[in-house]
Backbone bond lengths (Angstrom), bond angles and torsions (degrees), N, CA, C in turn:
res aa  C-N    CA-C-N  psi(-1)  N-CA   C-N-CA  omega(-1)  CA-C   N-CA-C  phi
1 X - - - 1.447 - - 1.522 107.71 -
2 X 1.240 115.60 136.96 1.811 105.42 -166.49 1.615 91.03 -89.63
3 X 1.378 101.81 151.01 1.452 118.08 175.94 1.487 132.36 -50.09
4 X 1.786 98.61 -13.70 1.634 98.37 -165.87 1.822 86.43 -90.92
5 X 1.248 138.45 -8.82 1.571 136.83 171.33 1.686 102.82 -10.99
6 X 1.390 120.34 139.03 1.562 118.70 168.90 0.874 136.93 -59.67
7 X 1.825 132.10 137.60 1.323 100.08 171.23 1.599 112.90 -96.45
8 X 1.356 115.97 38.23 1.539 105.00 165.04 1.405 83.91 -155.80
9 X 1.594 110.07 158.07 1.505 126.74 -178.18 1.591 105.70 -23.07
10 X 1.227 103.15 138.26 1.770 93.04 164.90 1.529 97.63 -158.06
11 X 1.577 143.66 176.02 1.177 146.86 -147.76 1.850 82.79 -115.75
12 X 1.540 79.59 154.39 1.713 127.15 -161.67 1.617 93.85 -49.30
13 X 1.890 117.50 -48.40 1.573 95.63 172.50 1.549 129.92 -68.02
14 X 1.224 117.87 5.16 1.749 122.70 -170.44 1.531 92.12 -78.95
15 X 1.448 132.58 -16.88 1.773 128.00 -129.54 1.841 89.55 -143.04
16 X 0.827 126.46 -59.09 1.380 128.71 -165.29 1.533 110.79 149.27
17 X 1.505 115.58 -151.63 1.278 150.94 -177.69 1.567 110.46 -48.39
18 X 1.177 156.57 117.43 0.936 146.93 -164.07 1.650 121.61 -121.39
19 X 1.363 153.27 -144.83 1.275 167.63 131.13 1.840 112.24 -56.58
20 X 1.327 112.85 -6.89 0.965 108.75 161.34 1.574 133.28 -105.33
21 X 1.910 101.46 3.76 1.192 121.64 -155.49 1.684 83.79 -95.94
22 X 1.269 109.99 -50.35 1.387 156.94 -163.40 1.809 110.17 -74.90
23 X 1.140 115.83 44.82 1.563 102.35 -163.49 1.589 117.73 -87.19
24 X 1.418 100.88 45.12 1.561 87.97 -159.67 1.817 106.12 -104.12
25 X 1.866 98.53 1.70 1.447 114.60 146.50 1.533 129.44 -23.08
26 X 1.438 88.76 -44.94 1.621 109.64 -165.91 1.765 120.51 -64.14
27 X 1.049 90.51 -17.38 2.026 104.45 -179.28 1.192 94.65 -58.01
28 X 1.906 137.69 -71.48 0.857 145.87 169.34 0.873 129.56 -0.64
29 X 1.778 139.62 -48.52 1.172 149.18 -116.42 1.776 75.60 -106.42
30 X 1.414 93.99 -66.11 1.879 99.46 -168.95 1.826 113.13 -14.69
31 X 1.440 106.88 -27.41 1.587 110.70 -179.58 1.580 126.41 -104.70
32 X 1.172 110.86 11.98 1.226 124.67 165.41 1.634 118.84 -95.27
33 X 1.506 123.70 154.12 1.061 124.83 -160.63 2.371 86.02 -66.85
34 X 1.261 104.22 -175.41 1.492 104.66 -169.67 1.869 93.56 -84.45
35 X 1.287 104.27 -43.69 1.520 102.59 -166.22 1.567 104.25 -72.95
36 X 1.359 126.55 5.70 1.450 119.00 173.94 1.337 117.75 -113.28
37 X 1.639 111.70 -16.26 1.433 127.48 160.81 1.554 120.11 -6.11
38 X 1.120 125.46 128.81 1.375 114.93 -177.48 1.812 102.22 -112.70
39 X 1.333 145.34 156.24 1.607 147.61 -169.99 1.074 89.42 -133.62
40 X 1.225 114.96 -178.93 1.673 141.65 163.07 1.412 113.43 -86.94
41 X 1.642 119.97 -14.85 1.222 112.90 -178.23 2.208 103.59 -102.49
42 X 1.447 89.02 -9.56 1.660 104.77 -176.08 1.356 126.09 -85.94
43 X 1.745 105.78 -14.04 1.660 121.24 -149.76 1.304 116.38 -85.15
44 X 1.043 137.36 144.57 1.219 131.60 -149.23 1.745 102.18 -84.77
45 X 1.271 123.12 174.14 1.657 127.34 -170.51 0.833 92.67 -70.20
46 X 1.664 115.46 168.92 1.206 131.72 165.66 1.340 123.90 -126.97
47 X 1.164 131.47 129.82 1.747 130.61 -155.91 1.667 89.69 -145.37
48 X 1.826 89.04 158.78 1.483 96.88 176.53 1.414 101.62 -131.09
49 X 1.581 113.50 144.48 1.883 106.70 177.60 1.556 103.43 -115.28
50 X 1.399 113.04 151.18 1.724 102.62 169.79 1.780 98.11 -85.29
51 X 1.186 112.53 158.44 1.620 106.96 169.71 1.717 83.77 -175.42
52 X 1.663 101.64 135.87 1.066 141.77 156.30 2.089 86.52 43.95
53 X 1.515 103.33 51.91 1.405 88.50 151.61 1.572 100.68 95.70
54 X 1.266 119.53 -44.11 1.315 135.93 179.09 2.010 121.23 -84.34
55 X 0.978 109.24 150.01 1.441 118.37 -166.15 1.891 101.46 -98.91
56 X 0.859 133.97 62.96 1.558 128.21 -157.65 1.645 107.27 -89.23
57 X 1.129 87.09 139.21 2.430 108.04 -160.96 1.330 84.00 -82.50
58 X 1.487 132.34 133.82 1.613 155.80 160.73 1.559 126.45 -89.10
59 X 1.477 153.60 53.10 0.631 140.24 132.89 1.720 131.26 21.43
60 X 1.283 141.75 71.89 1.494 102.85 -149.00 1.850 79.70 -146.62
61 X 1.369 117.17 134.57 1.844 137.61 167.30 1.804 84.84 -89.42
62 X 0.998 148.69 113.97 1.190 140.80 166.69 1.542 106.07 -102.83
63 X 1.591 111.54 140.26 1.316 115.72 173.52 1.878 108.35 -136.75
64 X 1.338 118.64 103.40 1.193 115.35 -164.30 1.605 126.07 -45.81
65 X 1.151 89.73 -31.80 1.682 105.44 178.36 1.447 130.41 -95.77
66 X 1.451 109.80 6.97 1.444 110.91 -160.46 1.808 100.17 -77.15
67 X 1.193 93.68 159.46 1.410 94.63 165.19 1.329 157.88 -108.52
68 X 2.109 83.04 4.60 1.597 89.96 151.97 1.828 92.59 -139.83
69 X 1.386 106.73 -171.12 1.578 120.43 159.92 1.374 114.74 -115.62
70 X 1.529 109.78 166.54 1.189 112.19 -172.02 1.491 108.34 -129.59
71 X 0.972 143.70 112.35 1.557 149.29 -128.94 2.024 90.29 -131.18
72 X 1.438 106.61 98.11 1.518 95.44 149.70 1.118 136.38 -139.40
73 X 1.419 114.99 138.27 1.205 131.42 -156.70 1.784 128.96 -94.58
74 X 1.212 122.66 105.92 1.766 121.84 -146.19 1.990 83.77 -85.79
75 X 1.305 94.76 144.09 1.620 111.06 156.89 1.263 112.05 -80.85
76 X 1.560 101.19 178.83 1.924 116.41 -164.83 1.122 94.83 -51.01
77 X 1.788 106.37 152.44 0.862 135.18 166.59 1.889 120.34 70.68
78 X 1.186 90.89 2.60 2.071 103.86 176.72 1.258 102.17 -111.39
79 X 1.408 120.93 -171.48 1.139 130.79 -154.26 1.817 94.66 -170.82
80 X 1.372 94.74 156.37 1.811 99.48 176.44 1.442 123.07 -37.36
81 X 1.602 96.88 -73.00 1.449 111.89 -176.51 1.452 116.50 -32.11
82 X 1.588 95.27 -43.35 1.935 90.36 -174.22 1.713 117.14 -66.75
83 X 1.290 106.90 2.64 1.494 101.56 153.11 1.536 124.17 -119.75
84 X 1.140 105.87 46.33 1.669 104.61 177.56 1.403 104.23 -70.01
85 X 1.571 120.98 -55.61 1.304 116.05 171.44 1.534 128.79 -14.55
86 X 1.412 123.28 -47.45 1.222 159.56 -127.38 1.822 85.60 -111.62
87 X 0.883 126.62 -37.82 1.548 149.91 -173.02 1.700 112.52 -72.09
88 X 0.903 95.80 -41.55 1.821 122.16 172.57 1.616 100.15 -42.95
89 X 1.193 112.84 -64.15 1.703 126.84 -155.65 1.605 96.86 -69.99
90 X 1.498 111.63 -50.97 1.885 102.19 -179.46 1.557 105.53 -57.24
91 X 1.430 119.76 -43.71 1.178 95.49 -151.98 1.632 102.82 -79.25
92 X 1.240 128.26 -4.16 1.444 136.56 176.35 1.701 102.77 -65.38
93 X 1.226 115.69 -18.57 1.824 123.33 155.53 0.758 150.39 -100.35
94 X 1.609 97.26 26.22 1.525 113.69 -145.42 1.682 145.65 41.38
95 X 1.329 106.60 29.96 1.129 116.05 -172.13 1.415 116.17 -104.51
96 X 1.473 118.49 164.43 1.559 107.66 -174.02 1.426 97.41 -110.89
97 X 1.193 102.26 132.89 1.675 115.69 162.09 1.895 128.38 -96.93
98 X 0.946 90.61 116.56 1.601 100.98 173.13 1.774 126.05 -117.18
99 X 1.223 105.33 111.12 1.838 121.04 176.91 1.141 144.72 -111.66
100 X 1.693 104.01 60.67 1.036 108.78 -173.17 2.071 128.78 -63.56
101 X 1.635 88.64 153.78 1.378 110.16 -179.34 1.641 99.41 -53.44
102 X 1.066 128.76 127.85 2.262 112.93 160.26 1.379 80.54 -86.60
103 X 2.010 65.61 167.71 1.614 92.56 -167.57 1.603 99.75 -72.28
104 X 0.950 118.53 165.66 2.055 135.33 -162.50 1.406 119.67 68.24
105 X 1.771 113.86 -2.02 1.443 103.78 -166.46 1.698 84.13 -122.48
106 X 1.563 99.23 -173.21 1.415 103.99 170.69 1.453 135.17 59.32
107 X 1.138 120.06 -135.86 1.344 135.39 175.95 1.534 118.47 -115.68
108 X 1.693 102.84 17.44 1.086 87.14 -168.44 1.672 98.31 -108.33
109 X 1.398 116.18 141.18 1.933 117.59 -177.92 1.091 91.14 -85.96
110 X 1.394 121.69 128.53 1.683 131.86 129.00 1.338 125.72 -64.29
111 X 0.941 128.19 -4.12 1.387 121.54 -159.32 0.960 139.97 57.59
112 X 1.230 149.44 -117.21 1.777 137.65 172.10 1.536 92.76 -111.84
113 X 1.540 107.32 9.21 1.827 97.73 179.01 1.968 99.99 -60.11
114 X 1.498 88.21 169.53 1.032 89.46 176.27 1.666 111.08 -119.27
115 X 1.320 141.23 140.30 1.337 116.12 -136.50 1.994 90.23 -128.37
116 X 1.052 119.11 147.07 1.379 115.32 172.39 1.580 126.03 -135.62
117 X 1.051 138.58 143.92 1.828 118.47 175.92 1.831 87.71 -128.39
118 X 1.698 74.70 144.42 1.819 99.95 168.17 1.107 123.90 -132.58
119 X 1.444 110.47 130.79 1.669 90.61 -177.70 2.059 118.06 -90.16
């Protein structure tokens, strides 16, 4: 990840290669109902945040005005994107959805950290 990466959200060209570079998201869709389907022309932005050292991939339906967010979070072995679908329904309430990559999955670089989950 080159060093100049943001330290607050910024769009997919500030960072590199993105989910659009990457379309292999797209298999997925086949299992979602049709009206929750996610495209390449449908998919939600893509932003990157610095946090604690790490470069973390953003997922984000943004709605400037909403009045809350909706934060979801994929278990082992997933990654954001595979819930964009899932993203569809907030913003039908005007709400903003954000899905980030964790750190070891996705798009998101850790760096030479070394990353662990416990339950």
């Amino acid at each position: 990840m080159p060093s100049s990466a943001p330290s607050t959200p910024g769009p997919a060209r500030d960072v590199g290669p993105g989910y659009r570079d990457r379309p292999h998201w797209l298999r997925y869709q086949e299992f979602f109902p049709g009206a929750l389907r996610t495209t390449a022309d449908t998919a939600p932005d893509e932003e990157w945040w610095r946090w604690r050292g790490m470069t973390v991939h953003l997922d984000r339906l943004p709605r400037p005005c909403a009045p809350a967010k909706v934060i979801a979070l994929h278990g082992v072995g997933g990654y954001g994107r595979l819930l964009a679908p899932f993203g569809r329904l907030p913003s039908l309430a005007d709400l903003e959805f954000l899905a980030p990559d964790l750190p070891g999955f996705g798009l998101t670089d850790t760096g030479r950290r070394l990353i662990t989950y416990r339950s």
